[in-house]
Backbone bond lengths (Angstrom), bond angles and torsions (degrees), N, CA, C in turn:
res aa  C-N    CA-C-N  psi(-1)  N-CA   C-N-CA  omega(-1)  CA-C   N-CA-C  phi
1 X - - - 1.431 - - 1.524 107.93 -
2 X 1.438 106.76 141.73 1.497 91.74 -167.22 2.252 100.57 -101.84
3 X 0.847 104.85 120.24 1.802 103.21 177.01 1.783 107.52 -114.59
4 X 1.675 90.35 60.14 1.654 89.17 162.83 1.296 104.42 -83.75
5 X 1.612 103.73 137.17 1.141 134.19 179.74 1.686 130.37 25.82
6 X 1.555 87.38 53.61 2.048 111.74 162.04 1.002 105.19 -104.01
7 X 1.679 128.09 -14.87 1.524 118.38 -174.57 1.886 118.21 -38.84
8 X 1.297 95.21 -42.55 1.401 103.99 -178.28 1.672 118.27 -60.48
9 X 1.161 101.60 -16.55 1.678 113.82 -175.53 1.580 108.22 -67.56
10 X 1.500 96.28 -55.99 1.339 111.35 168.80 1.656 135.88 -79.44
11 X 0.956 106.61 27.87 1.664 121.74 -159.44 1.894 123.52 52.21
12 X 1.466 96.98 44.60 1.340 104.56 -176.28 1.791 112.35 98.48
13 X 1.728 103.82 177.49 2.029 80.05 -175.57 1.311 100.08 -92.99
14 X 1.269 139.15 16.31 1.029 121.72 167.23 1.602 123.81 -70.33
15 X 1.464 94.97 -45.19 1.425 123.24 168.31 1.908 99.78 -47.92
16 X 0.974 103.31 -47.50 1.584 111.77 -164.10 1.396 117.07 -52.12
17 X 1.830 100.12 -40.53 0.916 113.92 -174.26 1.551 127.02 -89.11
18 X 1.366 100.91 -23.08 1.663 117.53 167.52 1.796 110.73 -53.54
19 X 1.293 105.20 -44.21 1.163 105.22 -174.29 1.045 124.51 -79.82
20 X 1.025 129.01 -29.97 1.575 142.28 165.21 1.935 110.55 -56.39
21 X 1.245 108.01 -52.83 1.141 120.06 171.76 1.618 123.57 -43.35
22 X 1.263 97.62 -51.74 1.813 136.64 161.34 1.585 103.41 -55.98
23 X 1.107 133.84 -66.20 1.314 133.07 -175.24 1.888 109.83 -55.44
24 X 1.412 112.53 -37.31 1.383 109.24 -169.05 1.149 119.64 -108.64
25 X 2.263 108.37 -7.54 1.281 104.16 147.04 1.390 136.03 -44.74
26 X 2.069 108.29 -56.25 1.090 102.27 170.24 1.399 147.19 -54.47
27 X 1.692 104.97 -11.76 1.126 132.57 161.48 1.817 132.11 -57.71
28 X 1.636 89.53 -18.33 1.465 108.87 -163.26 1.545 109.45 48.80
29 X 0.994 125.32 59.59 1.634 147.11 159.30 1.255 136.08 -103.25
30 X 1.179 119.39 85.32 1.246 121.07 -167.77 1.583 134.16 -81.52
31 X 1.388 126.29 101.49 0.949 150.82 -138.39 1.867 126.35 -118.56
32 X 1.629 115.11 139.24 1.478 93.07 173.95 1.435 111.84 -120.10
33 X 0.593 148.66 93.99 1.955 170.49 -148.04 1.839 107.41 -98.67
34 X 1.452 94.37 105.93 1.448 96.33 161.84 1.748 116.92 -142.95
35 X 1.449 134.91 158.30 1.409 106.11 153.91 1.705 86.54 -134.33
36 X 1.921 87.77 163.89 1.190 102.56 -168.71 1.819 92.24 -160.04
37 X 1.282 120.22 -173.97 1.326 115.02 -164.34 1.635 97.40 -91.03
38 X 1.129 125.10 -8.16 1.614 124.50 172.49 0.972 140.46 -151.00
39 X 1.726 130.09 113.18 1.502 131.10 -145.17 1.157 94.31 -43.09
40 X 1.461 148.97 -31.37 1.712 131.87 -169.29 1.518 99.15 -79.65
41 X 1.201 120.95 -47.17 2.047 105.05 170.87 1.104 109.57 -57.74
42 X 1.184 121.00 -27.39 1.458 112.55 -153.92 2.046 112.87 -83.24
43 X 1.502 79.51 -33.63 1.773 102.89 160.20 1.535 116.60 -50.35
44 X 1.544 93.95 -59.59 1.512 109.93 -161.92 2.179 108.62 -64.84
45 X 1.422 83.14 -52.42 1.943 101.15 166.16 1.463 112.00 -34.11
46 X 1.663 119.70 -43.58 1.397 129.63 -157.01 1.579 117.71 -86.06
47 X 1.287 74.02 -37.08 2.228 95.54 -175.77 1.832 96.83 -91.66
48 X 1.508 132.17 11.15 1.214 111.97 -172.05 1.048 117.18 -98.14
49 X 1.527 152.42 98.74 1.336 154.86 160.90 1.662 120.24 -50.25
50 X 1.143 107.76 113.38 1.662 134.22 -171.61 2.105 77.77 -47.57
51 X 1.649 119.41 139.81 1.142 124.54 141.65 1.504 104.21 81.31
52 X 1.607 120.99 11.19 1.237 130.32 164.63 1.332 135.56 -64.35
């Protein structure tokens, strides 16, 4: 999904991303959420496990 420049909507993408996260928790949806400047980082950012 592309969210050029809504970050601000949401209090930045961090914000962006909390909420989204939040929305599909309650969903019980389990999900990997990143943004970055290109759907392939943004892939790679999502699937990355700290100590892999």
């Amino acid at each position: 999904m592309n969210v050029t420049n809504i970050g601000a909507l949401f209090g930045g993408e961090s914000g962006l991303v909390r909420q989204i996260l939040g929305l599909l928790r309650k969903r019980r949806i389990a999900a990997y959420v990143a943004i970055a400047p290109t759907a392939g980082s943004a892939w790679a950012l999502s699937r990355y496990v700290a100590g892999c």
